[in-house]
C-alpha positions in Angstrom: 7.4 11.9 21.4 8.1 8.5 22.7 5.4 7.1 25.0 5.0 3.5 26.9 2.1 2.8 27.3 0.6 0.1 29.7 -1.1 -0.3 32.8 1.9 0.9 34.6 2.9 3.2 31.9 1.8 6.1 29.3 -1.9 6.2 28.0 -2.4 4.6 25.1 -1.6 6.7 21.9 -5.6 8.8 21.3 -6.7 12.0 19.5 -6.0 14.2 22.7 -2.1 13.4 22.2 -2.4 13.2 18.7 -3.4 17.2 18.4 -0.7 17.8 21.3 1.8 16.7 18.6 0.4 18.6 15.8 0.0 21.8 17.2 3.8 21.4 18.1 4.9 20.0 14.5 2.8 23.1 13.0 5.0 25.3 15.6 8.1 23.6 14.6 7.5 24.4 10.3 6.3 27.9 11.0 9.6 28.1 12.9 11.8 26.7 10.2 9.3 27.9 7.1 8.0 31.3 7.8 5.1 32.1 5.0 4.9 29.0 4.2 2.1 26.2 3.8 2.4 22.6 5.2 0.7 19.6 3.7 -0.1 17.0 6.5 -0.3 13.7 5.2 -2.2 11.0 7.4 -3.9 7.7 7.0 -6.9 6.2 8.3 -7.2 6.0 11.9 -10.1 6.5 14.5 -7.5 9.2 16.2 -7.3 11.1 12.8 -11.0 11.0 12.4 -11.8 11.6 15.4 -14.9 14.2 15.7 -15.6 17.3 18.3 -17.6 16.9 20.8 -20.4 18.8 19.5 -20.5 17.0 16.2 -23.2 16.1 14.5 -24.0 12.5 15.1 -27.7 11.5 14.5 -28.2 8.2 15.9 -27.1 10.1 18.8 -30.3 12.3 18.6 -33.9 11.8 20.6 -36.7 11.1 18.4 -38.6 13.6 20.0 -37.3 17.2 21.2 -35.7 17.8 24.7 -34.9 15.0 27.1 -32.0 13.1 27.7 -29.3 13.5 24.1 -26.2 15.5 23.9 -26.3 19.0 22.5 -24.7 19.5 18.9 -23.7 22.1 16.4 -25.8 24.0 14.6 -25.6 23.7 10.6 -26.2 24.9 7.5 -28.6 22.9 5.4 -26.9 21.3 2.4 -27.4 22.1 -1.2 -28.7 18.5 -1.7 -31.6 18.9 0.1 -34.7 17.9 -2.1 -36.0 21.9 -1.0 -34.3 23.8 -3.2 -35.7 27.1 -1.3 -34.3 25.5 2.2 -30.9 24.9 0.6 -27.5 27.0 2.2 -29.8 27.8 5.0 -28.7 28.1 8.7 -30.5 25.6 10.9 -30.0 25.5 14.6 -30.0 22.1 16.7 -31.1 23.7 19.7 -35.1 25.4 20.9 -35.2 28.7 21.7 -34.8 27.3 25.6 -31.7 25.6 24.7 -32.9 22.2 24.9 -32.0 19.9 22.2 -33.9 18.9 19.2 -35.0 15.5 18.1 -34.5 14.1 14.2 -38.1 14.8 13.8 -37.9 18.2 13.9 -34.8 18.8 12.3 -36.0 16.4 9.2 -38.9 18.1 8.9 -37.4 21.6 9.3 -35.4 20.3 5.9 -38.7 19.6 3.9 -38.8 15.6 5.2 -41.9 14.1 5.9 -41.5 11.8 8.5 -44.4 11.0 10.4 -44.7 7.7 9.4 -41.2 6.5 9.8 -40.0 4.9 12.9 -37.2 6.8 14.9 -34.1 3.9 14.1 -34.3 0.8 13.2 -33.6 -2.4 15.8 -31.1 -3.7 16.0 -29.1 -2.5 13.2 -30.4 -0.8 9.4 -31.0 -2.7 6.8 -27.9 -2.9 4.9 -27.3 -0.2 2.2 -30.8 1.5 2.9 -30.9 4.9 3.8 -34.3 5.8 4.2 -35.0 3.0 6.4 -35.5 5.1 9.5 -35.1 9.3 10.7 -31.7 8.7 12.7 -30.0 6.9 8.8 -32.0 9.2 6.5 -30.5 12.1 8.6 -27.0 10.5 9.4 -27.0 10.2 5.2 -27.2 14.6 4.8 -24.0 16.1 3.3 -23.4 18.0 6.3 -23.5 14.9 8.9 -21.4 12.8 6.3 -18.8 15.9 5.3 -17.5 17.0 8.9 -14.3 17.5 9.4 -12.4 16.0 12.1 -11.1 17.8 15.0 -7.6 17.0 13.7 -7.8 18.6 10.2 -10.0 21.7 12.0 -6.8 22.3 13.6 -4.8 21.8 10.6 -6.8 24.2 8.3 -7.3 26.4 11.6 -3.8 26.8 11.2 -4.2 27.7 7.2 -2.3 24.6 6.2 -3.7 21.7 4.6 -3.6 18.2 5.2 -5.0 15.1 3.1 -6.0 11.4 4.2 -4.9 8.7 2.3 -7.7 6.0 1.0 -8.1 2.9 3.2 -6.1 -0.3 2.2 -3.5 1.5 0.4 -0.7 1.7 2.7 1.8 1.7 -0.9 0.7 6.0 -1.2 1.9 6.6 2.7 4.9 8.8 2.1 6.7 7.0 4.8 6.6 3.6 3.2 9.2 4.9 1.1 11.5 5.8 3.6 10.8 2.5 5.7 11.3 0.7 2.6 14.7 2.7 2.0 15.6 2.4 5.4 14.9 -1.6 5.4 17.3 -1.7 1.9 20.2 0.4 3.9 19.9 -1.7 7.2 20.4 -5.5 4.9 22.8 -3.9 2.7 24.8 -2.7 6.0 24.4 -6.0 7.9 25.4 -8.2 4.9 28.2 -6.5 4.6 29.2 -6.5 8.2 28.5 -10.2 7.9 31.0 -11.0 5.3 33.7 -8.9 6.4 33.2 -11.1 9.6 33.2 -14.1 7.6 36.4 -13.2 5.4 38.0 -11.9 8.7 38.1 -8.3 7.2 38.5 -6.1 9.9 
């Protein structure tokens, strides 16, 4: 897909146009690959790690039960946790009346006592501290660090697989070699267009 984007133009490139695309490339191998698997290759992008919109985000979260904070998935306690009768266990996000909880209740739900510790911290967390407050101690649980994006959901939906390449590391990206190929065909083209010009080769 081609888009031009501008204030006149095309949106700007995002996740909603980026799943567009895949669902059709997915479409496109299962056409030409029947019972096969793809492997999706990306890099790092806020597009390709872009979350649903129930994910689990807790700085996002009310100290408290209720009131004004987005509802969010429910989720399976990890096998970290420090309870090792509370780990693999389903927990729910959301009160019986469907109203939200806050990070006290689900941190203490896990076996974390928090009543002491202040909701987040102002105006940013102490750097590489993860205790320092209940939305970073919570934000710091396998299953709020380990989410997939909605981009390989759909991937894996699919039953193919994809991988993202480490940051700063462009030299693994698959297409850097055919750039790179592409960049060696296009000088050793115009070079030799260039001479023939210049010996009057025609």
């Amino acid at each position: 897909k081609v888009i031009y984007p501008g204030s006149q133009g095309d949106p700007w490139w995002d996740t909603a146009q980026l799943l567009i695309q895949t669902r059709e490339a997915i479409s496109i191998f299962e056409e030409a690959h029947p019972n096969c698997q793809a492997l999706f290759i990306f890099d790092q992008s806020s597009a390709h790690a872009s979350l649903g919109p129930d994910a689990l985000k807790a700085f996002e979260m009310n100290k408290s039960d209720g009131g004004k904070q987005r509802k969010q998935k429910d989720t399976v306690i990890p096998h970290s946790n420090p309870i090792v009768e509370l780990r693999g266990k389903p927990q729910k996000t959301t009160l019986p009346d469907g109203r939200p909880k806050g990070l006290q209740s689900i941190l203490e739900e896990r076996g974390f006592n928090v009543k002491q510790m202040k909701a987040k911290c102002s105006p940013v967390c102490p750097f590489e501290n993860e205790t320092c407050c209940m939305a970073r101690l919570l934000s710091k649980q396998d299953d709020f660090v380990n989410q997939p994006s909605m981009l390989e959901t759909l991937i894996t939906d699919a039953g193919h697989y994809c991988i993202f390449l480490p940051k700063f590391h462009c030299e693994l990206n698959p297409i850097k070699m055919v750039s790179a190929l592409s960049s060696i065909l296009i000088q050793v083209v115009v070079s030799f267009t260039e001479f023939s010009e210049s010996a009057g080769v025609g």
